[in-house]
C-alpha positions as CSV (number, residue, x, y, z in Angstrom):
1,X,16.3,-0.1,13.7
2,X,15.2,-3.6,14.8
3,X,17.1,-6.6,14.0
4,X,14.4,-8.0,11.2
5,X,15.4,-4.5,9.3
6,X,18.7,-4.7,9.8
7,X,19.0,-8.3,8.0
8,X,16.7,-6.7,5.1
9,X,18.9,-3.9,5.0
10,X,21.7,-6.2,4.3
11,X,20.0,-8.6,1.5
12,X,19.0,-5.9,-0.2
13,X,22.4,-4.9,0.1
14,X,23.8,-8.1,-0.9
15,X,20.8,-7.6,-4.3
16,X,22.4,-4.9,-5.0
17,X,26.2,-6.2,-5.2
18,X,25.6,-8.7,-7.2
19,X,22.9,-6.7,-10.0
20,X,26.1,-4.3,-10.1
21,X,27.4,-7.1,-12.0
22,X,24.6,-9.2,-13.3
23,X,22.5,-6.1,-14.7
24,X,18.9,-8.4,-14.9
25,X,17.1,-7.1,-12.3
26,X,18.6,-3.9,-11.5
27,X,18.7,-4.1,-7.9
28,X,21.7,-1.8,-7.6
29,X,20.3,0.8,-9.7
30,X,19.5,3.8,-6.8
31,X,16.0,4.0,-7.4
32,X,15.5,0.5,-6.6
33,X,18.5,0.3,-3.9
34,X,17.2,2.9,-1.9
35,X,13.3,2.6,-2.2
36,X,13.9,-1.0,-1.3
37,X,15.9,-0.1,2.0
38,X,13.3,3.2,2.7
39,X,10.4,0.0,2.6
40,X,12.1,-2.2,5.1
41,X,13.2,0.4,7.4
42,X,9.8,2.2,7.7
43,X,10.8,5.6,5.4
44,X,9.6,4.4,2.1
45,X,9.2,8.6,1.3
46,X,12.7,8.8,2.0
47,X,14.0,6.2,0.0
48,X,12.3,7.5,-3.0
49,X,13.5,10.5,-3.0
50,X,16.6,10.1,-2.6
51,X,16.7,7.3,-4.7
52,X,15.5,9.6,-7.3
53,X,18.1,12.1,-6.8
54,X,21.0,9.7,-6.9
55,X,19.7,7.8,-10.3
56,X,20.0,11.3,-11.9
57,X,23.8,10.9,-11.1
58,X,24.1,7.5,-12.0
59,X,22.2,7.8,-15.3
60,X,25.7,9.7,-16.1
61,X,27.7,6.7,-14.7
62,X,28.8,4.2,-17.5
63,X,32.0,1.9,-18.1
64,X,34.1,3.5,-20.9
65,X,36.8,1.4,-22.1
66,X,39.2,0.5,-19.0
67,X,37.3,3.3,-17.1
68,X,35.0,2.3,-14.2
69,X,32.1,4.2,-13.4
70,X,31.9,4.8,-9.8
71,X,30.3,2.2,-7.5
72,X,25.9,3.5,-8.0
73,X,25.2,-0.3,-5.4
74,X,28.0,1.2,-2.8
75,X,26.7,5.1,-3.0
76,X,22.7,4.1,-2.5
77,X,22.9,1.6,0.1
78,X,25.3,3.6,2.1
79,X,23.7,6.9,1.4
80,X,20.2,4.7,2.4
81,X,21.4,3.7,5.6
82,X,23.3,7.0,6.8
83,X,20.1,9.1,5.9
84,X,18.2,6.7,7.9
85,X,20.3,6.6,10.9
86,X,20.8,10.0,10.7
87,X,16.9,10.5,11.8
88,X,16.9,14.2,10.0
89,X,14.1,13.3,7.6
90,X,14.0,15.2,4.1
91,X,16.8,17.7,5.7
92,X,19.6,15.0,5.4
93,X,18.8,14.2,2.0
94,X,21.5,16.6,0.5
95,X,24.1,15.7,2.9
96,X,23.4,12.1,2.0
97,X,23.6,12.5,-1.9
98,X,27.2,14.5,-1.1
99,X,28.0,11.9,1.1
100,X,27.4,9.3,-1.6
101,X,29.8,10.5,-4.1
102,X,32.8,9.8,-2.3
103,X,31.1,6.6,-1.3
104,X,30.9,5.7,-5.2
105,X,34.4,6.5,-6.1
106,X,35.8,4.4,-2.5
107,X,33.6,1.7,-4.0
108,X,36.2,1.0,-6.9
109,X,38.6,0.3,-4.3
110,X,36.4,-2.5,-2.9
111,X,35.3,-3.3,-6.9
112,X,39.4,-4.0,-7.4
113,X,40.1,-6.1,-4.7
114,X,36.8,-8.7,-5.6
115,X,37.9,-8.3,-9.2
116,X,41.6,-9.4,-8.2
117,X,40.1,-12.6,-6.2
118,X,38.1,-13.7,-9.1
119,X,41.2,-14.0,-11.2
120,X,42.3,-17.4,-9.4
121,X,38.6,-18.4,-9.8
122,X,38.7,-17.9,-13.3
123,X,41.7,-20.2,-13.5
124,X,40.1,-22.9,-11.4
125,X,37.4,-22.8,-14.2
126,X,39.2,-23.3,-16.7
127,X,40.9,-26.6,-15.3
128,X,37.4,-27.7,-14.3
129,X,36.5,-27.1,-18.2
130,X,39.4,-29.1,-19.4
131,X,38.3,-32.2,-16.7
132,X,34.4,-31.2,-18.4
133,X,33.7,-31.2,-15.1
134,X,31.0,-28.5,-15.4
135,X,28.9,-28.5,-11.9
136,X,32.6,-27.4,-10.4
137,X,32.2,-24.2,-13.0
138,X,28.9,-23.6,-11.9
139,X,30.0,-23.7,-8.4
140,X,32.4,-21.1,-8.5
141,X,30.7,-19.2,-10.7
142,X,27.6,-18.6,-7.8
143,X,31.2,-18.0,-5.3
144,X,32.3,-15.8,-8.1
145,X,29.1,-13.4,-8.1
146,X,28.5,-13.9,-4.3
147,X,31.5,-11.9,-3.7
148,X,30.2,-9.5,-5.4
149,X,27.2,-9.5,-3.3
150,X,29.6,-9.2,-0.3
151,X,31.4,-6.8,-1.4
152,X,28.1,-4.2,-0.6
153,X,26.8,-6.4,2.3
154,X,30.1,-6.2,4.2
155,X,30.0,-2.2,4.3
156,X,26.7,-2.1,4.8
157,X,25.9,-4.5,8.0
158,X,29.5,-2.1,9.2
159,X,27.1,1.1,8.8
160,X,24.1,-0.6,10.3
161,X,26.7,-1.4,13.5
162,X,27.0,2.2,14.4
163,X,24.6,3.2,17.1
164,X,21.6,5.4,15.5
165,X,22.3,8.2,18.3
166,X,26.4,8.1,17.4
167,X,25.0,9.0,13.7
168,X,23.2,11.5,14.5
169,X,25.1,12.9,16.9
170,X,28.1,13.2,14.5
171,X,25.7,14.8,11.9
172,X,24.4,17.6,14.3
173,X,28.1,18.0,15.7
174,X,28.7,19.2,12.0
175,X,29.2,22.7,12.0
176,X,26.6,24.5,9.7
177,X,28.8,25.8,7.1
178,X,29.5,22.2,6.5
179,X,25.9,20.7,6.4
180,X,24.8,23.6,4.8
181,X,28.2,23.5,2.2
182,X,27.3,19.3,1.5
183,X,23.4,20.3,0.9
184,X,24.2,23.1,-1.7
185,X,27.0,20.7,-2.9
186,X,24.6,17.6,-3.3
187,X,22.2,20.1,-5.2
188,X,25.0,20.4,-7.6
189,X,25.9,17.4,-8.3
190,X,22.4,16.7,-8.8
191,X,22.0,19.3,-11.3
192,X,25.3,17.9,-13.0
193,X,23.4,14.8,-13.4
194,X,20.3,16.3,-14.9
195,X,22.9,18.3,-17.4
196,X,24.7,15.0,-18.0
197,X,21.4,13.0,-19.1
198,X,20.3,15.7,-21.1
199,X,23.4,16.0,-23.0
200,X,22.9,12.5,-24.0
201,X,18.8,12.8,-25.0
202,X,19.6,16.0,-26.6
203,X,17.8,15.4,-29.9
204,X,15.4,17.7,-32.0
205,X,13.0,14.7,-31.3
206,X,13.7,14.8,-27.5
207,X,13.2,18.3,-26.8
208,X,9.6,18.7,-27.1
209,X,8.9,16.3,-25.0
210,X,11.2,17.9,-22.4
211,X,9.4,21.1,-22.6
212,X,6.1,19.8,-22.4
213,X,7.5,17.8,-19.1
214,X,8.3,20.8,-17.2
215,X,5.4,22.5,-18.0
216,X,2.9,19.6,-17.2
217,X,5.3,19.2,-14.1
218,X,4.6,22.7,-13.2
219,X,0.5,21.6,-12.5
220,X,0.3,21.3,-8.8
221,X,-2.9,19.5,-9.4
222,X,-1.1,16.4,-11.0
223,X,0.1,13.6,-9.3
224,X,2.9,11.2,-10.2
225,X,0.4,9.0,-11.4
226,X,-1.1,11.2,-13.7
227,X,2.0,12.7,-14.5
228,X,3.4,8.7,-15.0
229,X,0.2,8.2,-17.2
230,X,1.0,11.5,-19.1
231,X,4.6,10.0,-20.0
232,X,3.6,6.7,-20.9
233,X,0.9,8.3,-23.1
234,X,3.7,10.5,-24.9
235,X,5.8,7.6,-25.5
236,X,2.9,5.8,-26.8
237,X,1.9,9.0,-29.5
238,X,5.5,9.6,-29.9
239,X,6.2,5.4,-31.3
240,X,3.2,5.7,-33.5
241,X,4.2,8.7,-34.9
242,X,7.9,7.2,-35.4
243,X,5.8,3.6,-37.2
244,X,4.0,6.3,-38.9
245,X,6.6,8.0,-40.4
246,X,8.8,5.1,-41.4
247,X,6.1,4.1,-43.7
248,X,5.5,7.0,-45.3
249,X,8.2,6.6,-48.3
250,X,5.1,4.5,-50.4
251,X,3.0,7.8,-50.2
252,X,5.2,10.1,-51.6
253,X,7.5,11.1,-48.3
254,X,11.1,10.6,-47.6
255,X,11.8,9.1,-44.8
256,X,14.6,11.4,-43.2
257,X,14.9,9.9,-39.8
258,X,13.0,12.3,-38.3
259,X,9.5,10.5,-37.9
260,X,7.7,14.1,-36.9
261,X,9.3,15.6,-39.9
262,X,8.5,13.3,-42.1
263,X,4.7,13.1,-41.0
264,X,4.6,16.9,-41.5
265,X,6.2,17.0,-44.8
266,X,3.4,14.3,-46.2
267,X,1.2,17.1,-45.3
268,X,2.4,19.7,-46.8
């Protein structure tokens, strides 16, 4: 990896650290984390598709109360990078995505110990409020988040330090019960994800739409645009059906809160 990657590697990195806090521009989301770090390392493919398999997992990752989701910034960028080094193309995606999980949970180690330095911070800007000195608040407050940043950058220039050849040596020193064991385990988790998300969608709205996505997925012919186009087309129909049926009380319907139900009741 040349040295103009590597500093890419670790800004998008850094991006990612602080959107796991910020939440504006989604930079640690995986599908952006790792498509962005495929692009500047030359496997764009890559990055996509693992990206794709990790935000399957994260979709199910969300802050309950005092329960932190694992670390989705920590999990992509690392997975990223090891998949890259690693030089096994689409092979070493499912060690990567089993390799990412642990990643995500050690991330909330890392996510403690920023958390703990911002307390002081917090109480310097507070006394910077009472003095209404308030370019000393925004001062700390881009310290505040920039640790946040490094908390992803730091990890990730480490990775980027190993030797490609020592990565890849230490991957095809893995025995193959293990490789194989982490790929079938990756698939797993993966599927865990995809149970997780629909669990959550699983409405009587929702589920034709689902159907109709696995069959129109199943047409070889399609591409993702056409497939993207096809899903932006549904959500289209599927809105004006929903403005359709919410107006629908003055001619004689009930609006139930089912907008497809309601449209086929005014029918009958």
């Amino acid at each position: 990896m040349s040295a103009i990657s590597m500093v890419l590697v670790v800004i998008v990195a850094f991006l990612a650290g602080m959107e796991g806090i910020l939440d504006e521009f989604e930079f640690h989301q995986p599908l952006v984390a790792c498509t962005l770090i495929g692009l500047v390392t030359g496997n764009l493919t890559l990055g996509v598709m693992l990206g794709g398999s990790l935000q399957m997992l994260a979709l199910g990752w969300a802050n309950i109360g005092a329960a932190v989701a694992p670390d989705a910034a920590l999990a992509s960028v690392a997975s990223a990078i090891i998949l890259v080094q690693g030089g096994q193309g689409t092979h070493g995606i499912g060690t990567a995505i089993a390799i990412a999980i642990p990643l995500a949970v050690a991330g909330l180690f890392l996510t403690m110990i920023v958390r703990t330095i911002a307390v002081p911070i917090v109480h310097i800007m507070d006394r910077a409020a009472e003095e209404g000195n308030y370019r000393q608040i925004e001062v700390w407050q881009i310290i505040a988040v920039c640790l946040q940043g490094l908390r992803i950058a730091i990890p990730a220039a480490a990775l980027l330090v190993i030797p490609a050849s020592a990565v890849r040596s230490a991957l095809a020193a893995m025995p193959a019960w293990l490789s194989d064991g982490m790929t079938i385990g990756g698939g797993m988790v993966v599927a865990v994800g995809y149970a997780m998300v629909i669990n959550m969608m699983a409405t009587k709205e929702v589920w034709p739409f689902f159907a109709i996505g696995f069959v129109i997925a199943a047409i070889s012919d399609l591409t993702l645009i056409a497939l993207g186009a096809l899903g932006v087309s549904f959500g289209l129909i599927y809105l004006e059906l929903k403005n359709n049926g919410g107006s629908s009380n003055g001619n004689g319907g009930s609006n139930t809160g089912d907008p497809l139900g309601d449209i086929l009741e005014d029918y009958e």
